[in-house]
C-alpha positions in Angstrom: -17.7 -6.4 32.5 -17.5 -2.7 31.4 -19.5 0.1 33.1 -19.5 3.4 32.2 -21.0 6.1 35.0 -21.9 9.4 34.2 -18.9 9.8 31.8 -18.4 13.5 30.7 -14.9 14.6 28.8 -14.3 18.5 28.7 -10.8 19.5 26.6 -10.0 22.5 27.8 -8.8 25.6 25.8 -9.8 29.2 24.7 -13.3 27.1 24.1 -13.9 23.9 26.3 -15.2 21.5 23.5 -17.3 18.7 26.1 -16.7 15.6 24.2 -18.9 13.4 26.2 -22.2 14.2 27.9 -22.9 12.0 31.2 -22.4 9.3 29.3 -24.0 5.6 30.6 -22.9 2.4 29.2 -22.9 -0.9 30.2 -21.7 -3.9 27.9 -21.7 -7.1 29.7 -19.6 -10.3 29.9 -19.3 -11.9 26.8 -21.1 -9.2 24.6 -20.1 -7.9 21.1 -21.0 -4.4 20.8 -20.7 -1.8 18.5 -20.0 2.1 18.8 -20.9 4.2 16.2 -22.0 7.8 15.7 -20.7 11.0 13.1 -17.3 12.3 12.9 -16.8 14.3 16.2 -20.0 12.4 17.8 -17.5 11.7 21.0 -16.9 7.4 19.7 -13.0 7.7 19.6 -13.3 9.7 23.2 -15.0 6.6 24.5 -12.4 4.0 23.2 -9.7 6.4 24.9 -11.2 6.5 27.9 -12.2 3.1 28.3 -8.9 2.0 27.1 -7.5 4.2 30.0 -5.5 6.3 27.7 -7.7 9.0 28.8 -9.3 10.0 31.8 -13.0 11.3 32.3 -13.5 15.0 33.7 -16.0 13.4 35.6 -17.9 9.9 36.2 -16.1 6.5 36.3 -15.2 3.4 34.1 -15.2 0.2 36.0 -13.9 -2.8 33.9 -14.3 -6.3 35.5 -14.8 -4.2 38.9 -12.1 -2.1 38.9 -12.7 1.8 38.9 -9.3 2.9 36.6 -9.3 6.4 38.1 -7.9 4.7 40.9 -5.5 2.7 39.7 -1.7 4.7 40.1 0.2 4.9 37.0 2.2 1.8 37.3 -1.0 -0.2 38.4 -2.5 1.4 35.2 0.1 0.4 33.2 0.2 -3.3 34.1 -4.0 -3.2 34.5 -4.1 -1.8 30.3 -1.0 -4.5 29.7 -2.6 -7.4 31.3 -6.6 -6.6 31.4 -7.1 -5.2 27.9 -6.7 -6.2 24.1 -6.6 -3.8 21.5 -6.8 -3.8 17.6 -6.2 -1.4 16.0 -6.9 0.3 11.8 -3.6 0.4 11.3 -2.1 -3.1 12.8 0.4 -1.5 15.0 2.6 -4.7 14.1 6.6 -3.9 14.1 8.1 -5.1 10.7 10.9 -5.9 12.5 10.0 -9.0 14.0 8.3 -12.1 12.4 4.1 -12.7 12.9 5.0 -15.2 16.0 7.1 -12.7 17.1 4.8 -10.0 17.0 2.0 -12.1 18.7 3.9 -13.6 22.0 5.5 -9.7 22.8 2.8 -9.2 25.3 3.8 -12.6 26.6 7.3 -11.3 26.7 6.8 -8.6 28.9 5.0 -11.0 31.6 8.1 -13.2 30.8 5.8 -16.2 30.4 8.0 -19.7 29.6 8.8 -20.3 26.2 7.0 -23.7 26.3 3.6 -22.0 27.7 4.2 -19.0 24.6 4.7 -21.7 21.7 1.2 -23.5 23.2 -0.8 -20.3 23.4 0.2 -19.1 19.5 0.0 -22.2 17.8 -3.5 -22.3 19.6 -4.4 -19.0 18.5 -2.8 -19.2 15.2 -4.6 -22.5 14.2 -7.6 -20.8 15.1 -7.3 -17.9 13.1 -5.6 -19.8 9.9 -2.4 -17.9 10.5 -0.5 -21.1 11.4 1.3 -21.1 8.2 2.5 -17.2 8.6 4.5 -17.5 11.9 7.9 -17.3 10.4 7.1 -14.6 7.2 7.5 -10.8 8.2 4.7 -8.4 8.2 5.8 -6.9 5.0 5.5 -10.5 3.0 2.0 -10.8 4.2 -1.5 -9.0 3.2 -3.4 -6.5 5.2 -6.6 -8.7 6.4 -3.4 -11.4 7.2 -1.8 -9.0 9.2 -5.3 -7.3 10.9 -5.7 -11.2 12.1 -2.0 -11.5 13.2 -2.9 -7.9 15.4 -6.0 -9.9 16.6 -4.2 -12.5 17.8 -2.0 -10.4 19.3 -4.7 -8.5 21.0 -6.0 -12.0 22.8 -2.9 -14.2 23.4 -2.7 -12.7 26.9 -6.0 -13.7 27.4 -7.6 -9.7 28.0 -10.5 -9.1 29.8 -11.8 -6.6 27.4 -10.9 -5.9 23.7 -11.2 -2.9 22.5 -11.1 -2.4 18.3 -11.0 0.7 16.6 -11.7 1.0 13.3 -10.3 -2.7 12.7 -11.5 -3.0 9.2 -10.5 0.5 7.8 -7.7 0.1 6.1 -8.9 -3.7 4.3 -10.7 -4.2 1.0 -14.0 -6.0 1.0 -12.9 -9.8 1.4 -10.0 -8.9 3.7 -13.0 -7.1 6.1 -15.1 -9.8 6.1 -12.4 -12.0 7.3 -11.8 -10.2 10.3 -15.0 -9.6 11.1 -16.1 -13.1 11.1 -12.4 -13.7 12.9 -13.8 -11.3 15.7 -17.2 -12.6 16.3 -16.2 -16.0 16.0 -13.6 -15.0 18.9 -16.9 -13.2 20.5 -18.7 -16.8 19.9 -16.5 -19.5 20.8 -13.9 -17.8 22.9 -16.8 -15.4 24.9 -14.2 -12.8 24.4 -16.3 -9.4 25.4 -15.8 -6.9 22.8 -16.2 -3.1 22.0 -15.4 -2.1 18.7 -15.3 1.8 17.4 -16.6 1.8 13.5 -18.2 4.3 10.8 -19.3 0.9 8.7 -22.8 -0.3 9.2 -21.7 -3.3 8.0 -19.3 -4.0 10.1 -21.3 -3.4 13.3 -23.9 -5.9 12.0 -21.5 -8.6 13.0 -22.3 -7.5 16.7 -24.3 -8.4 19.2 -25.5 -4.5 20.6 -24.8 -1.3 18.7 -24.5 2.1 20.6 -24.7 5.3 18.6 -23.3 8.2 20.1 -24.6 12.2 18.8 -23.0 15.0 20.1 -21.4 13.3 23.0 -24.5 11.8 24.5 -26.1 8.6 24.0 -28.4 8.6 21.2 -29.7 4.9 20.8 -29.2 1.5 21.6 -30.0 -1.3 18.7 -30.0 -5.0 20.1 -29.6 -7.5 17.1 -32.8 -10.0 17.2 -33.4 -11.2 13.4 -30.7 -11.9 11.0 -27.7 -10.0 10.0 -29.4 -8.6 7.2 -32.3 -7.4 9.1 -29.5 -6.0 11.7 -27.6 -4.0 9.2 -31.2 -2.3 7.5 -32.0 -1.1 11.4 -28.4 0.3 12.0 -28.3 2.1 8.6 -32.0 3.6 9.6 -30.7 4.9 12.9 -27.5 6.1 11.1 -30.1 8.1 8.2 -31.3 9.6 11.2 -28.6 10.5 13.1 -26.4 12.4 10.1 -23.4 13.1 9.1 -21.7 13.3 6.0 -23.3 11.5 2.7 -20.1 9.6 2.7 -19.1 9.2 6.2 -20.9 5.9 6.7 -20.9 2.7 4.4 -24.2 1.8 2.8 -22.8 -1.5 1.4 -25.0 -4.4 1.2 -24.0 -8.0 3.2 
């Protein structure tokens, strides 16, 4: 679904800072995985340029095939509309409109039927227990409510990739575990593939793979085999020996 070829990221300047390091990475069809690494490691890099909001200084990204350095700007455009899913820390919802609103605008701008948009979000909705929110505004509902409503945005056009950053960062405890169950039950039953950018060890325990990313290179893969309690011990390991800030990462116990 998403390969990533000898990905380097150079911002130039009075110093060239290189983000990312011939980077390799290759999640496939269907797979949860995790990014994680230190503040400045090159993770939020990757999101932008997988997300195509970036481009590489050299290498390529393919998603589903398609090498997005050679799409034009409309055909990226319609490709990041209609291809991708994204979900982001701080909802990106518009308070505007009500949560049924905010979840069939992607819908609006492929100017699917009205019939075909009310199927697709009472689907979604049911599944993601937001049925009974449709008709409140963003501002009458809580945070891990409206991380779920941005989550059901992200999939109603039915994306071939969904890309999360940070989706838990702005959510107490309860509210986290909510989405993150949401997303890997998504993951799960759906088989929607999934990247998701995070600093919490325990929210990469809810995936399937987690990459860790030092100093723009890869550092380690971690495949989850045992329980999610096993999971999150290895990743916090990894994380011990990667460093970064005493605080930077979450330590909290499933």
């Amino acid at each position: 679904m998403l390969e990533v070829r000898n990905v380097s990221k150079v911002y130039g300047g009075k110093i060239n800072y290189r983000a990312l390091a011939n980077l390799n990475l290759t999640i496939e069809q269907g797979k949860f995985v995790g990014v994680m690494g230190p503040s400045g490691s090159g993770k939020t890099t990757l999101l932008n340029v997988v997300a195509t909001i970036d481009k590489p200084t050299v290498g390529e990204v393919l998603i589903d095939g398609k090498n997005t350095a050679q799409l034009s700007k409309r055909q990226l455009a319609l490709f990041r509309r209609k291809e991708l899913g994204f979900v982001f820390q701080d909802f990106n919802l518009l308070p505007t409109l009500t949560v049924k609103e905010n979840i069939v605008f992607p819908l609006t701008l492929e100017n699917v039927s009205i019939k075909e948009q009310d199927r697709r979000v009472q689907r979604i909705a049911d599944k993601l227990g937001i049925t009974p929110l449709l008709d409140k505004r963003t501002y009458e509902i809580s945070g891990g409510q409206c991380q779920r409503t941005a989550i059901a945005r992200a999939i109603v056009h039915e994306p071939k990739l969904i890309l999360a950053d940070e989706p838990t960062g702005n959510l107490d405890s309860k509210s986290a575990r909510d989405v993150l169950e949401t997303l890997q039950r998504l993951n799960q039953e759906e088989g929607a593939t999934m990247m998701m950018v995070t600093h919490d060890a325990k929210a990469a325990s809810y995936c399937d793979r987690v990459i860790f990313i030092k100093d723009g290179n890869l550092y380690q893969e971690l495949d989850r085999t045992g329980n999610q309690q096993s999971f999150f011990q290895e990743i916090m390991q990894i994380m011990s020996m990667i460093g970064g800030a005493d605080d930077e990462f979450s330590a909290v116990r499933l």
